[in-house]
SEMI-308776 format. One record per residue: x, y negated, z negated of N, C-alpha, C in turn; residue number from 1; residue in one letter. Coordinates in nm, 3 decimals, always signed. Atoms other than C-alpha are relative to their C-alpha. Layout:
N
pt n_xx=X, n_yy=Y, n_zz=Z, ca_xx=X, ca_yy=Y, ca_zz=Z, c_xx=X, c_yy=Y, c_zz=Z, keke=NUM, lolo=a
...
END
This chain:
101
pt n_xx=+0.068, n_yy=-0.093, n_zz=-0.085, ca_xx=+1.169, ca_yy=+1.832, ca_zz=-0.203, c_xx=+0.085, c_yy=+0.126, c_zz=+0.010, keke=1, lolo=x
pt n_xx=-0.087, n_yy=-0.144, n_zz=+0.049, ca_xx=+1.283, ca_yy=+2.204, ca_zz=-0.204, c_xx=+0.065, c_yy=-0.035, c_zz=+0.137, keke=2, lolo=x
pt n_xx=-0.074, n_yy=+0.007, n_zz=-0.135, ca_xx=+1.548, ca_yy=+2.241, ca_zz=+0.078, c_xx=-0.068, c_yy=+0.090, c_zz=+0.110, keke=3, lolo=x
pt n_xx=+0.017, n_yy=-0.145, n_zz=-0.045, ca_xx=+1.392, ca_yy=+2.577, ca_zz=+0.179, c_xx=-0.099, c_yy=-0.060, c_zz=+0.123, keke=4, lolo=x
pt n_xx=+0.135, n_yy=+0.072, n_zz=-0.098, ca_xx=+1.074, ca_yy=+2.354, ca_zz=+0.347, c_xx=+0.009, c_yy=-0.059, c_zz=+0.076, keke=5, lolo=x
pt n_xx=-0.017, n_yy=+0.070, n_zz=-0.139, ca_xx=+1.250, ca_yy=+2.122, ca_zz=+0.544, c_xx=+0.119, c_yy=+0.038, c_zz=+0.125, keke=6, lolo=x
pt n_xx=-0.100, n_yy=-0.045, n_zz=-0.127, ca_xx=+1.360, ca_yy=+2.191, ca_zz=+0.910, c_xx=+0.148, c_yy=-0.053, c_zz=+0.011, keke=7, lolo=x
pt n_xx=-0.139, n_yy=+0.072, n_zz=-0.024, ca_xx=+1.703, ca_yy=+2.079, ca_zz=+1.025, c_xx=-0.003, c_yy=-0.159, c_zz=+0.052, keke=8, lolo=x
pt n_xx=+0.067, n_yy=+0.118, n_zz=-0.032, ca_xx=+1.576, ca_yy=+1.782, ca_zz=+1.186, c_xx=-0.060, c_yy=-0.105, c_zz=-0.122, keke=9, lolo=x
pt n_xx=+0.056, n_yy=+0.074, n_zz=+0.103, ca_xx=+1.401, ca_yy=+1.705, ca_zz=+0.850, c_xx=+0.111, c_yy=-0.025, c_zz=-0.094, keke=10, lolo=x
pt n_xx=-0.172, n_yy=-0.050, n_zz=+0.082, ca_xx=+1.747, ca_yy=+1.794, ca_zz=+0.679, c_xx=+0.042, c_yy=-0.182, c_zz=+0.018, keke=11, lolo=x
pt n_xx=-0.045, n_yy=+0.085, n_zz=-0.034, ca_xx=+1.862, ca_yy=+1.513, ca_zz=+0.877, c_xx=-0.035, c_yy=-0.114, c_zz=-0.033, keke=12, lolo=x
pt n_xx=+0.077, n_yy=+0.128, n_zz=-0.052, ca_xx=+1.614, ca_yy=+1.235, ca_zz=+0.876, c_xx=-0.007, c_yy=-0.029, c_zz=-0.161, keke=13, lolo=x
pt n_xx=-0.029, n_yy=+0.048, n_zz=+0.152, ca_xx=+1.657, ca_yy=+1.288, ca_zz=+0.470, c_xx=+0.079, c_yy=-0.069, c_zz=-0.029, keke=14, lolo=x
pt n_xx=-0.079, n_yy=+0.033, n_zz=+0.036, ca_xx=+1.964, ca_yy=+1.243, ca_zz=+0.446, c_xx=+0.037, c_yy=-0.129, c_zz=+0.086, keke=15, lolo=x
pt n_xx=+0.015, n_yy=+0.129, n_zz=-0.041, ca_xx=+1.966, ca_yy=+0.956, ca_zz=+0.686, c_xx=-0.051, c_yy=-0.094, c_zz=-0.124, keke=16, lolo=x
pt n_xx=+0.057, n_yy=+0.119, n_zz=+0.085, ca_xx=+1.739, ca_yy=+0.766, ca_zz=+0.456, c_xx=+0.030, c_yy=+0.005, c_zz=-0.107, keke=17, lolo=x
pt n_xx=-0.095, n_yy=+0.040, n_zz=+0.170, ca_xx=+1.925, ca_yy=+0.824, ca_zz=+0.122, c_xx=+0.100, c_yy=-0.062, c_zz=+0.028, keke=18, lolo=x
pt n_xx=-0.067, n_yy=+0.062, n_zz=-0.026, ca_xx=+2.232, ca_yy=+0.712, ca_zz=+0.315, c_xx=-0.079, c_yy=-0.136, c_zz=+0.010, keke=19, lolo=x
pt n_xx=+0.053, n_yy=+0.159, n_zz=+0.016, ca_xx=+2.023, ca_yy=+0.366, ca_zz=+0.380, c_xx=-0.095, c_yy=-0.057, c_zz=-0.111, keke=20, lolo=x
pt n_xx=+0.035, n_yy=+0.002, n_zz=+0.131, ca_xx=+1.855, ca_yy=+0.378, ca_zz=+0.055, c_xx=+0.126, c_yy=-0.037, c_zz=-0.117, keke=21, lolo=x
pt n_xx=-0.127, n_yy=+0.018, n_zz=+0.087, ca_xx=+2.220, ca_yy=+0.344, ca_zz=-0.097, c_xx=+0.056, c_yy=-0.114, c_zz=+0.032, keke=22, lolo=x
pt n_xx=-0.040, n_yy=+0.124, n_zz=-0.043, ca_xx=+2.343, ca_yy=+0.098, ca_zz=+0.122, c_xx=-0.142, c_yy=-0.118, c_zz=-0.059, keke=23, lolo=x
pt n_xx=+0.100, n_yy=+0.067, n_zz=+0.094, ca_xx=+2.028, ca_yy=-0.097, ca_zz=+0.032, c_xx=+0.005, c_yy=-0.039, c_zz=-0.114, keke=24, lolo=x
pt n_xx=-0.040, n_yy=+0.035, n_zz=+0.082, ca_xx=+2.087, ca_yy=-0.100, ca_zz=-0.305, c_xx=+0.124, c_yy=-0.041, c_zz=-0.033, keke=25, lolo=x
pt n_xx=-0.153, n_yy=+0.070, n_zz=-0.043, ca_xx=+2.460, ca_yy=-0.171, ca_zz=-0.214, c_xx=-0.008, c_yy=-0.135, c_zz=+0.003, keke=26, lolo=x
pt n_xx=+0.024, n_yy=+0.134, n_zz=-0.036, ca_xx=+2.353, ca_yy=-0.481, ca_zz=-0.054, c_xx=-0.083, c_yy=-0.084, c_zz=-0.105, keke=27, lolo=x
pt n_xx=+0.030, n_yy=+0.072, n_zz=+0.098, ca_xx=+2.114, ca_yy=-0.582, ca_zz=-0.295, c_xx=+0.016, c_yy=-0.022, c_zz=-0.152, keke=28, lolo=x
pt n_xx=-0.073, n_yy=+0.023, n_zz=+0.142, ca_xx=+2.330, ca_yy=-0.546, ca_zz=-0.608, c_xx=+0.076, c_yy=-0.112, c_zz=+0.005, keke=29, lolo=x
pt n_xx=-0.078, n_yy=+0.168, n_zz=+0.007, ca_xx=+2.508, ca_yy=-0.885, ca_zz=-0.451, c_xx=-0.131, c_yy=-0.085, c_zz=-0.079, keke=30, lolo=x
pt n_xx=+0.077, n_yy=+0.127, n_zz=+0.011, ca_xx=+2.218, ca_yy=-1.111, ca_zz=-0.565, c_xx=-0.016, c_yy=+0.006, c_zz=-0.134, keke=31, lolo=x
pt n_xx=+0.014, n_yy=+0.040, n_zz=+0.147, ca_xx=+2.221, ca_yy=-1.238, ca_zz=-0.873, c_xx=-0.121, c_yy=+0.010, c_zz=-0.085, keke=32, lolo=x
pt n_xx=+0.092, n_yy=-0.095, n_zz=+0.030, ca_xx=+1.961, ca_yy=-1.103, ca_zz=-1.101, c_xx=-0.120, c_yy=-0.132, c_zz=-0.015, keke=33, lolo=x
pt n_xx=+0.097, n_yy=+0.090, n_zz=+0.051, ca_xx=+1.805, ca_yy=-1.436, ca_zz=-1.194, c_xx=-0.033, c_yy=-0.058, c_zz=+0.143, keke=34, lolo=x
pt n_xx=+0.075, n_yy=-0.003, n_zz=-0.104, ca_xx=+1.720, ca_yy=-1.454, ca_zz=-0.821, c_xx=-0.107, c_yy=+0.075, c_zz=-0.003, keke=35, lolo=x
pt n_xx=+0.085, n_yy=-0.081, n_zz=-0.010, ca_xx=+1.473, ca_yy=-1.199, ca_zz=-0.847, c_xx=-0.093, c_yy=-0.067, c_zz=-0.055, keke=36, lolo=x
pt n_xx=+0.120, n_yy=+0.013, n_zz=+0.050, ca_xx=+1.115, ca_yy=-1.288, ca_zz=-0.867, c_xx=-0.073, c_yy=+0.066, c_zz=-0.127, keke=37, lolo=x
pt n_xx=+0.082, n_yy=-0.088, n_zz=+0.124, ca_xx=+0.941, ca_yy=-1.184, ca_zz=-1.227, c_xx=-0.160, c_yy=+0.000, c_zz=+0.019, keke=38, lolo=x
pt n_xx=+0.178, n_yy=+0.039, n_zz=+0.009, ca_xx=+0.576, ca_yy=-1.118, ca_zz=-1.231, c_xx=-0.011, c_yy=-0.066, c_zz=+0.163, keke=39, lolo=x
pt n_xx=+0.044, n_yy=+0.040, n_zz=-0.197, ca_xx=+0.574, ca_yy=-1.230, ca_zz=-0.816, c_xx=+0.054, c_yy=-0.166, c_zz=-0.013, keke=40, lolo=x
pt n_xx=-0.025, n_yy=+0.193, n_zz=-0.023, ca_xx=+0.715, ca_yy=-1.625, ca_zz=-0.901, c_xx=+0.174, c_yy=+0.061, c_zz=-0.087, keke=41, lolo=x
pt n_xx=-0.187, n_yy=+0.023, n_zz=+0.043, ca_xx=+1.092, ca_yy=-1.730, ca_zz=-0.916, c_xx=+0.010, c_yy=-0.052, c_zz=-0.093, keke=42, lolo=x
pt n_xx=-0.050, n_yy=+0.040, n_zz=+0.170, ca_xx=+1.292, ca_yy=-1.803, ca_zz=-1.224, c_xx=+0.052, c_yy=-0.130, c_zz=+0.063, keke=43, lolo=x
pt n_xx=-0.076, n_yy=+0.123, n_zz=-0.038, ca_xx=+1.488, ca_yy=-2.083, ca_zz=-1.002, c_xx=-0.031, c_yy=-0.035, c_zz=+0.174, keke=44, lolo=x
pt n_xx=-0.001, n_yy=+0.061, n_zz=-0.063, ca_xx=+1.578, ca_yy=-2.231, ca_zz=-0.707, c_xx=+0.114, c_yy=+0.065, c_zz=+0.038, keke=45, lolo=x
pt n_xx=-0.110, n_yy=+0.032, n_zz=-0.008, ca_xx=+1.896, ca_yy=-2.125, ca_zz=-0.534, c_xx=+0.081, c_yy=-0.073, c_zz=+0.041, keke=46, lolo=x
pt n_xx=-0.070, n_yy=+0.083, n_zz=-0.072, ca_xx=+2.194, ca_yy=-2.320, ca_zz=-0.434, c_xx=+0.023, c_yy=+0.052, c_zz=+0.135, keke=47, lolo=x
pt n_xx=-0.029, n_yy=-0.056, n_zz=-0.081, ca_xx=+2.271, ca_yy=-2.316, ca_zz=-0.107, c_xx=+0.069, c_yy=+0.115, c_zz=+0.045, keke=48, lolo=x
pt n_xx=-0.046, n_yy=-0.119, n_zz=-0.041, ca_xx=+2.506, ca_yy=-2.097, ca_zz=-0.084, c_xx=-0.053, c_yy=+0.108, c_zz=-0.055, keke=49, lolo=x
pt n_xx=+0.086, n_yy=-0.190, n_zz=+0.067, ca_xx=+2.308, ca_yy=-1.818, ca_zz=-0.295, c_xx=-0.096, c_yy=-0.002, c_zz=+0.135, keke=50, lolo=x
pt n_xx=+0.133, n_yy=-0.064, n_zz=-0.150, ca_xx=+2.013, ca_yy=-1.888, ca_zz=+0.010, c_xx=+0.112, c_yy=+0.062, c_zz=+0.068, keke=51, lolo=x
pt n_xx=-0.047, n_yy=-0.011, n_zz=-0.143, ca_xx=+2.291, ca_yy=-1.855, ca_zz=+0.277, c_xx=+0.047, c_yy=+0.193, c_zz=-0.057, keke=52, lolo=x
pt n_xx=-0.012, n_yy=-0.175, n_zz=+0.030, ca_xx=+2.379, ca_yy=-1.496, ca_zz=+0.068, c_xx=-0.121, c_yy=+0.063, c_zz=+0.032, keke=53, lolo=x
pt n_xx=+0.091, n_yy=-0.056, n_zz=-0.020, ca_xx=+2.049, ca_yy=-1.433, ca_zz=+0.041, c_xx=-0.064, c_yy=+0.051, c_zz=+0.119, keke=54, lolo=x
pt n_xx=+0.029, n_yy=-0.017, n_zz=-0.172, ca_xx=+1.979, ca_yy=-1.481, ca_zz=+0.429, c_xx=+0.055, c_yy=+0.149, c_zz=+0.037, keke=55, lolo=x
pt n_xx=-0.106, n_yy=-0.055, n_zz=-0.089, ca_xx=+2.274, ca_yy=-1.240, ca_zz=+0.510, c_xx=-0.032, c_yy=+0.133, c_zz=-0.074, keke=56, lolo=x
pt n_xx=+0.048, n_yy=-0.121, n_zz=+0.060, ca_xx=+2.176, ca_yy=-0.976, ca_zz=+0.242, c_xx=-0.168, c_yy=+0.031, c_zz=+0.116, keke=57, lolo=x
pt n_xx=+0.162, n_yy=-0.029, n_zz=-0.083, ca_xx=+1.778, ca_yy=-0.975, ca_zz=+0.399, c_xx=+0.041, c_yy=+0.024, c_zz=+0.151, keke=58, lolo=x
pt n_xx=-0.027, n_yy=-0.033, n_zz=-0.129, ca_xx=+1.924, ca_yy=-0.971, ca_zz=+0.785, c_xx=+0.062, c_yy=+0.139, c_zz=-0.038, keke=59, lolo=x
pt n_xx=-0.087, n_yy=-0.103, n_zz=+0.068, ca_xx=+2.176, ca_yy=-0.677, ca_zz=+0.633, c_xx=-0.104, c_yy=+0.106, c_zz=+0.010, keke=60, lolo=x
pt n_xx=+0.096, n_yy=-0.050, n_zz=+0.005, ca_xx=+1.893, ca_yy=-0.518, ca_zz=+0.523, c_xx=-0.111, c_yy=+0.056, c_zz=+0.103, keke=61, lolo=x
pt n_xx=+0.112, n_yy=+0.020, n_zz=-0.103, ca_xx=+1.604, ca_yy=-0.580, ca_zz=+0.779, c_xx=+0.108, c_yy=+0.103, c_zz=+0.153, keke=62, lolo=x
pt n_xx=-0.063, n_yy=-0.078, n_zz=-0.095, ca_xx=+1.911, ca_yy=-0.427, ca_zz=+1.026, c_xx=-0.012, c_yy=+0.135, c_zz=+0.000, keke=63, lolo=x
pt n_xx=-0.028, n_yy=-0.090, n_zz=+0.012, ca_xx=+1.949, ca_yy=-0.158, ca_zz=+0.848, c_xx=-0.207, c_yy=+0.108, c_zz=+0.004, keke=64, lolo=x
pt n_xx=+0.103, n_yy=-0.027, n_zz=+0.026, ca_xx=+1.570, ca_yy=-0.076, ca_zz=+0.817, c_xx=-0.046, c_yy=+0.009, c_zz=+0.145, keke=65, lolo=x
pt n_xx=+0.069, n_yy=+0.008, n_zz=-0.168, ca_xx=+1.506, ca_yy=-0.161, ca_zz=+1.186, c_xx=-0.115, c_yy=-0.062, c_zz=-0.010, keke=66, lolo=x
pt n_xx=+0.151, n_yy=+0.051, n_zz=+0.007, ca_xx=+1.231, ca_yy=-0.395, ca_zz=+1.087, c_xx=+0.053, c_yy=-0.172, c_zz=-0.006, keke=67, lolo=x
pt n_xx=+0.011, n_yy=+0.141, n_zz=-0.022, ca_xx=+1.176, ca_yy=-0.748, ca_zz=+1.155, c_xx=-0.032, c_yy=-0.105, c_zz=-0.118, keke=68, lolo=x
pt n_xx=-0.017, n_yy=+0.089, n_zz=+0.112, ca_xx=+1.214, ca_yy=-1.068, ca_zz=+0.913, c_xx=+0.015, c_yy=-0.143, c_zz=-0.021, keke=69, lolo=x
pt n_xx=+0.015, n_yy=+0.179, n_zz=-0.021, ca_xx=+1.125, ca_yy=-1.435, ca_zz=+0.841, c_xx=+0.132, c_yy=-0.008, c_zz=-0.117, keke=70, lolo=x
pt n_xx=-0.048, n_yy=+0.080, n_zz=+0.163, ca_xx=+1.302, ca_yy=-1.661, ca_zz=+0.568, c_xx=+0.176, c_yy=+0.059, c_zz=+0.001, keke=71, lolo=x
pt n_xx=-0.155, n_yy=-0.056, n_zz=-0.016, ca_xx=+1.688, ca_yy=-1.580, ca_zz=+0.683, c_xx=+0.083, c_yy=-0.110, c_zz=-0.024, keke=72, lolo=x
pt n_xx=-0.039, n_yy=+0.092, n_zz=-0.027, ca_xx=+1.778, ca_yy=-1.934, ca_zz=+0.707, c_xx=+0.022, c_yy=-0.086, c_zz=-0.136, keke=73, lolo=x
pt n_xx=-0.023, n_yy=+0.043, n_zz=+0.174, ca_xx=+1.893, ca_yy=-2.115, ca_zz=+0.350, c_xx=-0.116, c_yy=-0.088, c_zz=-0.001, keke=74, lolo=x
pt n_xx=+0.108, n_yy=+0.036, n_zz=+0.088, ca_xx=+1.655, ca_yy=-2.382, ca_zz=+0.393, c_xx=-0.127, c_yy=+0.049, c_zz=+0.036, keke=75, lolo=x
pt n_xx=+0.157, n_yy=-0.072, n_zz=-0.023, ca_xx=+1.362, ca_yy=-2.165, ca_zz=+0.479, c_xx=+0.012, c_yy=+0.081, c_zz=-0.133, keke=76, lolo=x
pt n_xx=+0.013, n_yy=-0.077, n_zz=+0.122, ca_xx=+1.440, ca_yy=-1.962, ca_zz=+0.160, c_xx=+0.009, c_yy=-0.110, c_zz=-0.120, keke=77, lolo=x
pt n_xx=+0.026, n_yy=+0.107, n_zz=+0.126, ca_xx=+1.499, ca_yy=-2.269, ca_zz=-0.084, c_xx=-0.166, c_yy=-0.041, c_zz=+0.025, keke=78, lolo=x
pt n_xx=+0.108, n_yy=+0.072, n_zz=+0.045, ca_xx=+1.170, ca_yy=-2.437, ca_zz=+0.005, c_xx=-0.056, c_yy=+0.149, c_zz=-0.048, keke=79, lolo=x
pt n_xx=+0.100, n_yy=-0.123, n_zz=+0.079, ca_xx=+1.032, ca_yy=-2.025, ca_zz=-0.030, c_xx=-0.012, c_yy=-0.002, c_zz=-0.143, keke=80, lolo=x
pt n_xx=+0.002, n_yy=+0.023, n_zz=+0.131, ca_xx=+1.133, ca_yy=-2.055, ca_zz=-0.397, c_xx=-0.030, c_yy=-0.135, c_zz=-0.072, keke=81, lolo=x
pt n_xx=+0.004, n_yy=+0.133, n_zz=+0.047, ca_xx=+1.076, ca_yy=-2.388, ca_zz=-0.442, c_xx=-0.206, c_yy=-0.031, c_zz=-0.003, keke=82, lolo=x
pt n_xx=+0.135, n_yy=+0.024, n_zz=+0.003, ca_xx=+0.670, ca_yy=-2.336, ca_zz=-0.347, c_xx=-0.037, c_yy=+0.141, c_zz=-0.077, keke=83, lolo=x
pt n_xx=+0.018, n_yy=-0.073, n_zz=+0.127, ca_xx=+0.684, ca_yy=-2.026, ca_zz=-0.566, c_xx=+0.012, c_yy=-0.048, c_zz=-0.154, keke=84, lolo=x
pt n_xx=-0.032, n_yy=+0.032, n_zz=+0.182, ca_xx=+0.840, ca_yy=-2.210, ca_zz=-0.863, c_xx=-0.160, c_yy=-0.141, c_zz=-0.004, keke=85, lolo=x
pt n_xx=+0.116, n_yy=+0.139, n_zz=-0.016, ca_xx=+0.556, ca_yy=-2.530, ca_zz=-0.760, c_xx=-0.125, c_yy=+0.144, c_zz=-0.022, keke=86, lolo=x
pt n_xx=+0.132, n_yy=-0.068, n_zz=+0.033, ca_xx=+0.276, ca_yy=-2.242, ca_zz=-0.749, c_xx=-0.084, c_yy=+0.052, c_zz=-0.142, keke=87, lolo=x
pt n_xx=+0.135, n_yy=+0.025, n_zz=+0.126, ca_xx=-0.043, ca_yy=-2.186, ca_zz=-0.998, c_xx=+0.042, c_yy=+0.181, c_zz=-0.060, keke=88, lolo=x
pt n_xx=-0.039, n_yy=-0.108, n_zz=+0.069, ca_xx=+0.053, ca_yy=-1.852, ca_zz=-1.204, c_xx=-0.092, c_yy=+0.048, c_zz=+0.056, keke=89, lolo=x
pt n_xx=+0.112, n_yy=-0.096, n_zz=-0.019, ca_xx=-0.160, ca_yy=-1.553, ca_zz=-1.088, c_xx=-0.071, c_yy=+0.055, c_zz=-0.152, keke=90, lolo=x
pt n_xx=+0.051, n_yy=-0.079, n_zz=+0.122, ca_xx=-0.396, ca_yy=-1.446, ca_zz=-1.400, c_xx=-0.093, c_yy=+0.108, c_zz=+0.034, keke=91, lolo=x
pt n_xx=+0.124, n_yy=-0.102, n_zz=-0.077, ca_xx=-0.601, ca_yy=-1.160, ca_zz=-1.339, c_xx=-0.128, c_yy=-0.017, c_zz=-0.051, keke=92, lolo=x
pt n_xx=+0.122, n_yy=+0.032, n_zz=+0.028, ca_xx=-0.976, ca_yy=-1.138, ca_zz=-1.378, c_xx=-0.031, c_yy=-0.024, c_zz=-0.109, keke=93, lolo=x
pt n_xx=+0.007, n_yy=-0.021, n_zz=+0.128, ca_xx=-0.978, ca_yy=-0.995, ca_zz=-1.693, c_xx=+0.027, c_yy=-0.108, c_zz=-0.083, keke=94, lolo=x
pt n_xx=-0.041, n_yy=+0.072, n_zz=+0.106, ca_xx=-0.770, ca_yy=-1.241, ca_zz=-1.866, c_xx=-0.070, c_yy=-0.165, c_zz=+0.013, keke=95, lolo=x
pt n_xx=+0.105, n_yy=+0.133, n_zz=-0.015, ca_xx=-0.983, ca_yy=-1.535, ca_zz=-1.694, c_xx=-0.093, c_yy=+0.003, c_zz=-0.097, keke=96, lolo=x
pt n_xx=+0.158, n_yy=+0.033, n_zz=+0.080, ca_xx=-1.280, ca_yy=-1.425, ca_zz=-1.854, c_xx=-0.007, c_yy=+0.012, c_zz=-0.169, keke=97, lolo=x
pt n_xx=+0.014, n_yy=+0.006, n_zz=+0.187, ca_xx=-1.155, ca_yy=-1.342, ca_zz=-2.213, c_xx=+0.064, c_yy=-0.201, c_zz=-0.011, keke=98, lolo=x
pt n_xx=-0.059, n_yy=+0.110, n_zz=-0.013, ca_xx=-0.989, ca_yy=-1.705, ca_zz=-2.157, c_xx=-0.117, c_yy=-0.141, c_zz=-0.033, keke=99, lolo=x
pt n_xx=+0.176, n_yy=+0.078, n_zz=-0.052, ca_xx=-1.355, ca_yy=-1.825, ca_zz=-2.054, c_xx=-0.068, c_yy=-0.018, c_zz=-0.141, keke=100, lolo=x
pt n_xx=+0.100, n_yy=-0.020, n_zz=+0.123, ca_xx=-1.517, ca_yy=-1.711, ca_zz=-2.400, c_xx=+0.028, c_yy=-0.102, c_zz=-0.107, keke=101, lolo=x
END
């Protein structure tokens, strides 16, 4: 955004949120990549202690955001991945119906 457009106030409230836009990605460069969901379903399962990271990264986070958050707790995040890795693949319409023919 040009600088010229935003007030001082807006100045601010930018640079606020790139500062927590950094930390953000700060925090979530701990998690190991093969945690990350592909396509919306998990590659694994983690061990406990990756949930209990995972918890502490998402509270971390959710603090820093000022927004509220389930699934903090290791085993509330193992069974989360555990009924993602158990769930039916999403296919989209499209590929139903060429599937269908």
């Amino acid at each position: 955004m040009a600088p010229h457009l935003i007030s001082g106030d807006g100045e601010a409230c930018v640079a606020a949120a790139k500062r927590k836009a950094a930390s953000r990605v700060a925090l979530e460069a701990r998690i190991p990549p093969e945690l990350f969901y592909r396509g919306g379903l998990a590659q694994r399962v983690p061990s406990v202690a990756e949930a209990v990271l995972l918890g502490d990264i998402r509270r971390q986070v959710s603090k820093l955001l000022g927004v509220g958050i389930s699934f903090t707790q290791p085993d509330e995040i193992i069974a989360k991945f555990e009924a993602k890795l158990s769930a039916e693949p999403v296919v989209p319409a499209q590929i139903q119906y060429a599937l269908a023919l």
